[in-house]
NURO-528084 format. One line per 3 residues: number of its first residue (from 1); for each residue z negated, y negated, x of C-alpha. Coordinates in steps of 0.25 Angstrom, whole numbers, plus 2048, in hexadecimal, padded with zeros to 3 digits. Layout:
<sites>
NUM = Z/Y/X | ...
</sites>
This chain:
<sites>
1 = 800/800/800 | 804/7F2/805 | 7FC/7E6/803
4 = 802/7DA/803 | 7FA/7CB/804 | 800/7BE/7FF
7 = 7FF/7B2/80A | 7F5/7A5/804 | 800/79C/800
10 = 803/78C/7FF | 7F6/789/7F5 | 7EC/793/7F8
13 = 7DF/793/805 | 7DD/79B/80C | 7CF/7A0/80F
16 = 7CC/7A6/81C | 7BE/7AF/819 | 7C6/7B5/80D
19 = 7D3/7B6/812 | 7D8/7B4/805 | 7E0/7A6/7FF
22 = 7DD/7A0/7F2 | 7E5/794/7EA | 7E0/787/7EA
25 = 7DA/784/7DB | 7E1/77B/7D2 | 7DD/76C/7D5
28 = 7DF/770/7E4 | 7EC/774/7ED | 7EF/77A/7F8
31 = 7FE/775/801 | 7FA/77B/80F | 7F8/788/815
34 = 7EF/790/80F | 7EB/795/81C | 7E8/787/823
37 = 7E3/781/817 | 7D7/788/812 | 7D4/77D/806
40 = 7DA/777/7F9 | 7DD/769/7F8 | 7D6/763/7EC
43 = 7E3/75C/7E3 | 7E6/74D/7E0 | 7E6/74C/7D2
46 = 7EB/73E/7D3 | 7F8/742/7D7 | 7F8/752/7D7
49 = 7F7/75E/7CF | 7F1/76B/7D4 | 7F3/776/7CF
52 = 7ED/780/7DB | 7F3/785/7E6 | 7FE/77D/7EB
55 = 803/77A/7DD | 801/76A/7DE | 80A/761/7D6
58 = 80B/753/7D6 | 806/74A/7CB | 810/743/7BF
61 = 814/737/7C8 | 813/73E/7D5 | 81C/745/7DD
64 = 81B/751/7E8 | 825/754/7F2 | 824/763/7F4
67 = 81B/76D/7F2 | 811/76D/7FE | 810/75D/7FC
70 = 802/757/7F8 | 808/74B/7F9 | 80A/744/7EC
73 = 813/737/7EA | 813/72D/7E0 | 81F/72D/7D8
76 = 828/720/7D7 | 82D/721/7C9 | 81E/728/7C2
79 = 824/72E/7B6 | 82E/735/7BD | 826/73D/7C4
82 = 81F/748/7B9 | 816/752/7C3 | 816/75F/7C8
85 = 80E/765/7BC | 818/761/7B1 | 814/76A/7A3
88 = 80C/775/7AC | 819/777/7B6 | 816/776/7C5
91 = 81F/76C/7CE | 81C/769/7DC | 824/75C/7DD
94 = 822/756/7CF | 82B/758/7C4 | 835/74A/7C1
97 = 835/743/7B3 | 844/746/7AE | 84D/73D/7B6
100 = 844/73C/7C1 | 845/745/7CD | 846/748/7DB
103 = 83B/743/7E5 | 82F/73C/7DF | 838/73C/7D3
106 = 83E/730/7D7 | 84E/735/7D6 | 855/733/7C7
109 = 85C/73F/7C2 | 86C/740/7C0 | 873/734/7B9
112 = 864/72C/7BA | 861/720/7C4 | 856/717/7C6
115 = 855/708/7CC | 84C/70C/7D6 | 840/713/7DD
118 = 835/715/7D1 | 83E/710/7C5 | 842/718/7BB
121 = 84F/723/7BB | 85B/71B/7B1 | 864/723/7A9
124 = 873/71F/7B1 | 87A/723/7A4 | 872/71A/79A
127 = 86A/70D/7A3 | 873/702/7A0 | 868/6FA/7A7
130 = 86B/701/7B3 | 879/6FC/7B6 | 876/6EF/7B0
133 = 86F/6EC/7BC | 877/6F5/7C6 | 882/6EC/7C2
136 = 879/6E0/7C1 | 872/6E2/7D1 | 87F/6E5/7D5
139 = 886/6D8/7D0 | 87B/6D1/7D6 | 87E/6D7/7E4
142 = 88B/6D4/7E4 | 887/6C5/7E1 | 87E/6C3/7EB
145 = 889/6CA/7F5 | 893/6C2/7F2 | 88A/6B5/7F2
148 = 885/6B9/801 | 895/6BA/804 | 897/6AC/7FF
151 = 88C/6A5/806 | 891/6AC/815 | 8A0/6A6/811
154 = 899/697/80E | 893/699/819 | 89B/69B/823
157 = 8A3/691/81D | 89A/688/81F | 896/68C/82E
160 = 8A6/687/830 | 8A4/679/829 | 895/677/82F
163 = 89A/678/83F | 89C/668/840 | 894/665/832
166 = 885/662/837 | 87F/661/827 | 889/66B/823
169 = 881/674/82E | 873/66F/82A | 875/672/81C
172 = 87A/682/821 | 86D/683/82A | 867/67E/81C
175 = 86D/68B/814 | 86B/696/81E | 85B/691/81E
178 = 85C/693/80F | 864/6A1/811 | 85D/6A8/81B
181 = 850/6A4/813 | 855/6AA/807 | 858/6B8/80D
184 = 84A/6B7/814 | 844/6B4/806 | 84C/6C1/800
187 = 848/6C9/80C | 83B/6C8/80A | 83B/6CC/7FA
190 = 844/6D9/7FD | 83A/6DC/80B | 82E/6DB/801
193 = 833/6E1/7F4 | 838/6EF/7FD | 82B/6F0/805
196 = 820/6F0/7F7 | 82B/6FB/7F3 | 824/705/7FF
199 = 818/70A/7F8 | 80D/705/803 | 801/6FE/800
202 = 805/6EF/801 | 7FC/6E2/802 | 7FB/6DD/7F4
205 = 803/6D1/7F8 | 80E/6D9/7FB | 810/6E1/7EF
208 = 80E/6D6/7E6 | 81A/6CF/7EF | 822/6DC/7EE
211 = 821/6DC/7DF | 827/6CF/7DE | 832/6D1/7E5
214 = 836/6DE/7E1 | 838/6D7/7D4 | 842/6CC/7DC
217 = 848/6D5/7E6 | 848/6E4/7DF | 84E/6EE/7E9
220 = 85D/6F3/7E7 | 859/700/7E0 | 850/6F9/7D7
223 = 85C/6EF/7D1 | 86B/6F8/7D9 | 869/706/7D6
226 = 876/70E/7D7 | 871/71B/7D3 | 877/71C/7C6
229 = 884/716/7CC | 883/723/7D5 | 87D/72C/7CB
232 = 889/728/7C1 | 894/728/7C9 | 895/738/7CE
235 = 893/737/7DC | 893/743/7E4 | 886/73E/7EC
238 = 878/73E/7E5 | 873/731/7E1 | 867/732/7E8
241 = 86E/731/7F6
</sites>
């Protein structure tokens, strides 16, 4: 007669004065060598379920990358991330609301878009809103390129006029001064707006800026987002790239 005896897996202790491996109770977990880890790791119920063993899964608005991660990220869009213990089904990652998917449920399913990083998932088939502005951003782009193209042309023209035209210079130095400190002022609004988008702990003074100029200066995704354009069109390569 042959005996055979299972190996202590992903989950279980080990003890070494029985010799024998036991799963860690529910409320508790286990993502290490059984063997190297002789304890279970109480479970943070603020952002975890545990079920015992290694069965942990993520909380509805967290997310969990694979299965021997203990490292529970906050979700960008709340609602579209549901949990790992949906209707008493188990998932490691975290199960996406329906468009939602991909990692930290950030990614919008076939024929759907979003604006930007944290904003909802758009139907492309039925958002009039959403070409509104595509079209709207755009036009405005387009605006503001062809007025930098007309400034250069007036002033090179001018520079031609200007070489023996000593108020004619002075009233150029006048208009670069104003210029230059124009693209410093919108500079500075895009720098602040971008860095309060990294979620670090800021000085208050910084977020509070950052939230007034998000609202002047939003970022390109939030106000030019082609992904419908892409989703729409038939294009061999995933949107996502």
């Amino acid at each position: 007669m042959q005996v055979y005896f299972i190996d202590c897996e992903i989950g279980d202790i080990y003890s070494s004065s029985t010799q024998m491996c036991s799963t860690c109770a529910k409320g508790t977990y286990s993502l290490e060598d059984p063997y190297s880890n002789p304890t279970c790791t109480p479970c943070d119920d603020t952002v975890a379920v545990c079920l015992g063993g290694a069965k942990v899964a993520p909380k509805p608005g967290y997310w969990r990358y694979d299965v021997l991660s203990s490292n529970f990220m906050e979700c960008p869009q709340e609602s579209a991330c549901l949990g790992g213990y949906v209707n008493d089904i188990y998932s490691a990652h975290g199960e996406c609301e329906y468009p939602y998917e991909g990692n930290l449920c950030n990614q919008c399913a076939d024929t759907y878009a979003k604006f930007g990083t944290g904003s909802s998932c758009v139907n492309c088939k039925t958002s009039a809103m959403y070409y509104i502005k595509f079209v709207g951003f755009f036009g405005a782009q387009i605006v503001v390129l062809l007025f930098g193209i007309r400034t250069n042309i007036t002033k090179i023209t001018k520079v031609k006029k200007a070489q023996n035209d000593k108020t004619l210079q002075s009233d150029m130095e006048n208009e670069d001064f104003q210029s230059n400190l124009m693209k410093v002022a919108v500079n500075f609004l895009q720098v602040s707006s971008i860095i309060t988008s990294y979620k670090f702990t800021w000085p208050k003074f910084i977020t509070n800026l950052g939230n007034v100029t998000s609202k002047v200066v939003p970022d390109d995704k939030n106000g030019f987002s082609v992904d419908c354009v892409i989703a729409m069109s038939n294009s061999l390569m995933s949107g996502f790239y």
